[in-house]
N, C-alpha and C positions, 0 to 999 in steps of 0.2 A: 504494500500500500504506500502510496505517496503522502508524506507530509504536504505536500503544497496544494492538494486537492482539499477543500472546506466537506465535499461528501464521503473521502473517505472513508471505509465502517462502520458509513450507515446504510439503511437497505431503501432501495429505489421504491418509488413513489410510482412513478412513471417513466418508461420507456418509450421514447422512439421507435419504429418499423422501419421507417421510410417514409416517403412524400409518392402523391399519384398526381396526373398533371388534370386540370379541373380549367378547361376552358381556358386563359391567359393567366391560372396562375396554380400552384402546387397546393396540395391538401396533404399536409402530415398526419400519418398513421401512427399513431399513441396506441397502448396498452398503460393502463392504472390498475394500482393493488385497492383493493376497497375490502368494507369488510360486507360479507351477505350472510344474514344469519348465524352470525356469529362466528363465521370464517373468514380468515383472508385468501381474497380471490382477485387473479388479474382478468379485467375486462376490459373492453375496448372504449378509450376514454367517448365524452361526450361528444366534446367537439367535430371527434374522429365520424360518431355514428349518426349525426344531423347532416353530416354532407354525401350519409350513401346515397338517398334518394336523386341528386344532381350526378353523383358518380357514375350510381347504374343507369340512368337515361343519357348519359355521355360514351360510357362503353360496353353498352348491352349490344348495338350492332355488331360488335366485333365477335360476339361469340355464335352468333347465329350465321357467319359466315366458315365455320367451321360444317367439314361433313358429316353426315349423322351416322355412318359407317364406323367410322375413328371412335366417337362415343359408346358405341356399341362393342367396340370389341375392346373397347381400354374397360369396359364393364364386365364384361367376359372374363380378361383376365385379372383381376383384380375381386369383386366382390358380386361375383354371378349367382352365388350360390350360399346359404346360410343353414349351420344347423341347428337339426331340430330339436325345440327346446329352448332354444339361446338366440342370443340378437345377434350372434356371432356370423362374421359375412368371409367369404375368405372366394376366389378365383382359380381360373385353370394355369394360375402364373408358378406357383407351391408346388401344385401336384405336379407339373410336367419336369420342375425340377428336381422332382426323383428319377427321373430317366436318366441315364449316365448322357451325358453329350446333349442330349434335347435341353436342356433347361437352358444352355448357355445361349442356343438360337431363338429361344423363347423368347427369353430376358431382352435380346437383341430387336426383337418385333416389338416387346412389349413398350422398350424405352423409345423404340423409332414413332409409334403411336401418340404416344406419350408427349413426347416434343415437337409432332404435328400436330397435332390438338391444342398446344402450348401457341406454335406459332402463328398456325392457321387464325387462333383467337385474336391474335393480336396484330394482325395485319399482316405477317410475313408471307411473300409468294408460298403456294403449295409445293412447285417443284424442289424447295431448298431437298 
């Protein structure tokens, strides 16, 4: 710990995320420790969750420009399947990596998905 920092030692209040761009100007994503019911709990400060509604109608186009294929099978392999009894969700991403060899080609489809659906959302050509 540094002597010349006034917070050191003490426990954060609120954190930083990052900034999202909101028309001509940035909105910072906060997280705060509060307490709920008698615990301490980090939730996403106020400020941060009064500008989703301008957020989401700034970049909800972007997500609908993604294929609906991508969605479907990044759901596949991830949390297709739940078992009974439990809220427990789990995909064909696990299982196939018990295959000697299949899981590493799996993983490889599954992240390729993953980071189309990722870019797709956010404007990047399809063909990257």
């Amino acid at each position: 710990m540094s002597r010349d920092n006034p917070l050191a030692g003490k426990e954060y209040t609120s954190i930083w995320l990052g900034d999202i761009a909101l028309d001509d100007r940035t909105v910072p994503i906060r997280v705060e420790r509060g307490d709920v019911d008698g615990h301490q709990v980090w939730r996403f400060a106020a400020q941060t969750c009064e500008k989703i509604p301008a957020l989401f109608e700034q970049h909800a186009e972007r997500r609908r420009r993604v294929r609906p294929w991508v969605f479907r099978l990044a759901r596949l392999m991830d949390s297709r399947f739940r078992v009974p009894g439990t809220h427990v969700r789990f995909g064909l991403d696990p299982l196939i990596g018990l295959i000697p060899g299949a899981g590493r080609y799996a993983d490889r489809l599954h992240r390729a998905c993953h980071a189309g659906r990722s870019e797709a959302a956010w404007g990047s050509p399809w063909h990257l």
